[in-house]
N, C-alpha and C positions, 0 to 999 in steps of 0.2 A: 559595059563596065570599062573604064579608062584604066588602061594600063601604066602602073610609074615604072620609067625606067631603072634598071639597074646602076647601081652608085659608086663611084671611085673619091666622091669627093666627102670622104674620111670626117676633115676637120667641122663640116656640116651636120654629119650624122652623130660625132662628137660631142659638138656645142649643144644640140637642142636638147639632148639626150633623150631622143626618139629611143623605147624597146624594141632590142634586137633580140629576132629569131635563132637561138645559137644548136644549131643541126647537130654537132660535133658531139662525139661520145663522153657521156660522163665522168671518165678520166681524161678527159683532153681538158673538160670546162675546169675540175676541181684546179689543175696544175696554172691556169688562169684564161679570165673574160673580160670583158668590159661592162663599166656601170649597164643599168638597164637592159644586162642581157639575161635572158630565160634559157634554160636549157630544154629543150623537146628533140630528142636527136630520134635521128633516122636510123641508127646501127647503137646498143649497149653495147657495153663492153664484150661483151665474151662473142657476142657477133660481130663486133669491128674487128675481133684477136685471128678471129677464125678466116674472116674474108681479107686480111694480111695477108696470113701462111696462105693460102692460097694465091692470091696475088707474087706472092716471093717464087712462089712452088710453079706457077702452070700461067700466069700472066695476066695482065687486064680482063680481058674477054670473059676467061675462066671467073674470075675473082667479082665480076659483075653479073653473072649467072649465079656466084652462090650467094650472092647479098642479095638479088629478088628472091631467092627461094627462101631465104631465111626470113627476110622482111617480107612477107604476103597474105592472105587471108586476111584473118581478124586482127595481124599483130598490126598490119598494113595500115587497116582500117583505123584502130583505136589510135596511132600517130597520125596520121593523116587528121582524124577528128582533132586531136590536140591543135593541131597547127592552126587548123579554119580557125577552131577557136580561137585563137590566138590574133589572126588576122584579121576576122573581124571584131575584136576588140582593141588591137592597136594598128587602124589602116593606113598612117604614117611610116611605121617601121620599115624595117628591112631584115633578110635575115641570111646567117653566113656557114660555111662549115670551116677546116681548116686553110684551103688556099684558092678556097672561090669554083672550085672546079665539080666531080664529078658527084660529090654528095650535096653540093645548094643547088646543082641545076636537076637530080632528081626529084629533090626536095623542091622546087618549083614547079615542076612538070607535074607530081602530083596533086600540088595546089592545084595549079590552073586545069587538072582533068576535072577536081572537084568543084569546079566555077569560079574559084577567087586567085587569080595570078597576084605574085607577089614576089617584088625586086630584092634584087642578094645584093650585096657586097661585093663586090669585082676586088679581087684577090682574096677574100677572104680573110680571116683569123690575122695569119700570115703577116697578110701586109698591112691589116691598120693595126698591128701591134710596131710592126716597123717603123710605119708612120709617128705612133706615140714614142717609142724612143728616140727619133730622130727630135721631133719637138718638145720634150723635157730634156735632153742635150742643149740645144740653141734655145732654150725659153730660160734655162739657167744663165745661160750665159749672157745676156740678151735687159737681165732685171739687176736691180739694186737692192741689197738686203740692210735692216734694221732686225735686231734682235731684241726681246723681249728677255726680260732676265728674272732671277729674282731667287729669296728663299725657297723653299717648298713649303707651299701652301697661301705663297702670296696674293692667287688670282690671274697669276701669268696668260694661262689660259680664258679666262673671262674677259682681259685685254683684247687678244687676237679677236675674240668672237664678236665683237663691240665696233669692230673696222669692216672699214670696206674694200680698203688693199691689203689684205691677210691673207694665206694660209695657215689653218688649224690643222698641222702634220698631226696631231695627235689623234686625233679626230680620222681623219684620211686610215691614219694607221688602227683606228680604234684599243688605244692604247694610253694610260696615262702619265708614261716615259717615266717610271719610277720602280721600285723594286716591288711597289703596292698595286703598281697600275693596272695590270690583267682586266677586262670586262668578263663577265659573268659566258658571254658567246668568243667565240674565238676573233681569234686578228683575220685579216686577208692575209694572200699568200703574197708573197715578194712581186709578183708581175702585176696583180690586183692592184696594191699599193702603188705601181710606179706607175700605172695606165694612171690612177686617180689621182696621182701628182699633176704627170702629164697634161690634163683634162683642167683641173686647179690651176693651173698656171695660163692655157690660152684662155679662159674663162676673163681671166683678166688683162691678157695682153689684150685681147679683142675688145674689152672698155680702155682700154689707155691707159693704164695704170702698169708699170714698169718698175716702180719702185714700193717693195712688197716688205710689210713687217713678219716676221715668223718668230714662235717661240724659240728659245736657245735649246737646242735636244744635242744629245750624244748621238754618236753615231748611228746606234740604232734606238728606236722605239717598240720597247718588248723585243718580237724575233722581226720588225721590219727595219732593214737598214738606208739608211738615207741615202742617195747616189753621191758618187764620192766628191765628183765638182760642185754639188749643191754642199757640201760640209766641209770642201779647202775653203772655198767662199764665206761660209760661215762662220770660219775662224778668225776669217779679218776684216767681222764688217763691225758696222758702230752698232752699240751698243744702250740701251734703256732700260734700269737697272729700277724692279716696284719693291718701293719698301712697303710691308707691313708689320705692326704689330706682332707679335707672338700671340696673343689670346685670340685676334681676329683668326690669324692660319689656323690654329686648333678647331676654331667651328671649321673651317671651308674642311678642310680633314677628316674632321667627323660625319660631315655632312655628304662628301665626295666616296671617299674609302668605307661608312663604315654605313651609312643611311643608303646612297645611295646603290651599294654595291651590293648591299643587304636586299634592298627592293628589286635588281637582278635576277637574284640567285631564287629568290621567292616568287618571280614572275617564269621563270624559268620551268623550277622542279618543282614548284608548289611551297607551303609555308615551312611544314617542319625539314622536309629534302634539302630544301635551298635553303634555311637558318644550317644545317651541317655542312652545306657545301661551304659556304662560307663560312663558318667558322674555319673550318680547313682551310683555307685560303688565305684567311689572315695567318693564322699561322704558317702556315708553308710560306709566305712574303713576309717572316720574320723572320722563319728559320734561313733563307736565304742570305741573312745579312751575317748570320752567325759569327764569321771569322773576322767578319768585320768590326763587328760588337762587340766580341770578346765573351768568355763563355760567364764570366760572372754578371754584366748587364745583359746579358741573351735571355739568362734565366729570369734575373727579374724582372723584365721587361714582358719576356713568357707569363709569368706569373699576374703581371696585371692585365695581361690579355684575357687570358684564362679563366680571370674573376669578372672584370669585364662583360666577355659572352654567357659565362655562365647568368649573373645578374639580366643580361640582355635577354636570355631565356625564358625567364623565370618570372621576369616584369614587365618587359617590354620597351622598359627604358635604356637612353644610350649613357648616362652619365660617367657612368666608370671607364667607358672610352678616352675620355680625355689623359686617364692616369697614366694611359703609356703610349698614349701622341704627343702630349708635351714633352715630355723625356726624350723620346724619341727623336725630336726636331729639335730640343735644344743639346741633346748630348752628342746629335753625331750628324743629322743633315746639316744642323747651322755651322757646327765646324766646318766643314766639308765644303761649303758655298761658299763663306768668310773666306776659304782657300781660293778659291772660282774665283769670286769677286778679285779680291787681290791679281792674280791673273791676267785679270782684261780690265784690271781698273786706267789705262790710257786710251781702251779703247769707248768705256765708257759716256753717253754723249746727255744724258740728262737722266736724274731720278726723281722722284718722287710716290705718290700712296698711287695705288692702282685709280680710281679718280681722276688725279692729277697726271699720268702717266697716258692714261686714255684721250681724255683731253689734248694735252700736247700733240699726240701722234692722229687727231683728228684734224688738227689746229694744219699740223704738216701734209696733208693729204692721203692719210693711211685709212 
């Protein structure tokens, strides 16, 4: 059997996104990984906690004697089985722990007692997360931005997804950068996000493509916040501004927030659990706007929510949704934008329908 060498070269293992073996303990993975990493670790938590204090208390030596005795037998056996499996169904991969060192080269040595060696990561965790900061640093700096603008509900997002020099941050963040936005499953964690920036961006520097449209987002998207050069940047690049309709936003709204997020929460908890979770949901991303609303359109606005879900219950149909998305968008997002817009209306560089807008930024080589 041909052995592949071990890899240092990150931006390769990156790009293809070959599935990586990630050995590291299940609190290492949650706090963040990289796309197409599995977690199969060699020590749990309460076993990495223990062969620490040990490590701290009495040394190396020590501290490698109590992680075979803890890791042995059957517990040995059932991770070891993981792995193979693992390695013969992804024989391109590679796999790492936290700095390339004593827990991937166990974790290797095990492999290859059980007949399939299989190459780490040379530094580990460690260093291709370094790596990825270091090239989302000089990949911002390095590209040209257009912004994507618009109401809420104009399509902004069906813009970016349409291109071929895009990143969909929102997406990345899993997040629909709005007080409504939350998916049904959570966000990634901050490091998650900025590896999958990172990644998003040579994906394209490596086709040639440097000058990149991105939607116009705030600082952060949900709880993921943008890196701060990628959003000084953002505040002074040009601008493309999609009109639409008010009655078209109301479907995409209906359609994104209350159909699709419905079908979520129902894919998730099943039909009646997830019709409650969601219901909850809208409301608590109502209630969030509360001081902003002001308590007398809170209510009513509550109120045709209310009636709304209840009908949506009951019937199955979404009609009465519209009764407090249009209000909604014309009494307080479209002030709010009309404000934005005014804003950056010099840095503004072409509008028109979402269509017309896509177009153009195809026209230009986006």
């Amino acid at each position: 059997m041909s052995t592949r060498p071990d890899t240092e070269d990150f931006a390769s293992v990156l790009l293809s996104g070959v599935p990586l073996l990630d050995v590291r303990a299940p609190v290492e993975f949650a706090q963040g990984a990289f796309p197409a990493s599995v977690n199969l670790p060699l020590m749990n938590d309460e076993e990495r906690h223990r062969v620490g204090l040990q490590y701290k208390q009495k040394g190396q030596d020590a501290a490698i004697v109590l992680g075979h005795a803890l890791v042995s037998g059957e517990i040995k056996a059932q991770r070891v089985a993981q792995w193979v499996k693992f390695a013969q169904e992804h024989p391109e991969g590679y796999l790492y722990c936290f700095r390339g060192g004593l827990r991937s080269r166990i974790s290797q040595q095990w492999l290859a007692d059980a007949g399939l060696p299989y190459p780490r990561i040379i530094g580990g965790y460690k260093a291709m997360r370094s790596f990825l900061i270091e090239k989302l640093n000089t990949s911002i700096a390095a590209s040209k931005f257009v912004l994507v603008a618009g109401f809420t509900g104009c399509g902004k997002t069906e813009v970016i997804q349409n291109l071929d020099a895009a990143i969909d941050l929102e997406k990345l963040a899993h997040h629909r950068g709005s007080s409504f936005g939350k998916h049904a499953t959570d966000q990634p964690v901050q490091i998650d996000f900025d590896n999958l920036l990172a990644i998003a961006f040579m994906r394209l520097h490596a086709a040639g493509k440097f000058n990149i449209a991105l939607e116009d987002e705030s600082r952060l998207i949900g709880k993921c916040a943008l890196p701060i050069p990628l959003r000084d940047i953002m505040q002074a690049s040009p601008v493309i501004w999609v009109e639409e309709p008010t009655e078209s936003r109301v479907e995409r709204i209906l359609r994104d927030y209350v159909e699709d997020l419905g079908g979520q929460f129902a894919r998730k908890l099943g039909e009646d659990a997830g019709f409650e979770a969601f219901s909850q949901r809208l409301l608590e991303s109502l209630q969030n706007l509360y001081k902003r609303l002001g308590g007398e359109r809170h209510a009513r606005l509550n109120q045709l929510m209310l009636d709304a879900l209840h009908a949506q219950k009951a019937t199955g149909k979404l009609d009465l949704h519209r009764d407090w998305i249009r209000p909604l968008l014309t009494e307080y997002y479209d002030p709010m934008y009309e404000h934005q817009r005014a804003g950056k209306a010099s840095r503004i560089i072409f509008s028109g329908d979402r269509e017309t807008v896509t177009h153009h930024l195809k026209q230009q080589g986006y």
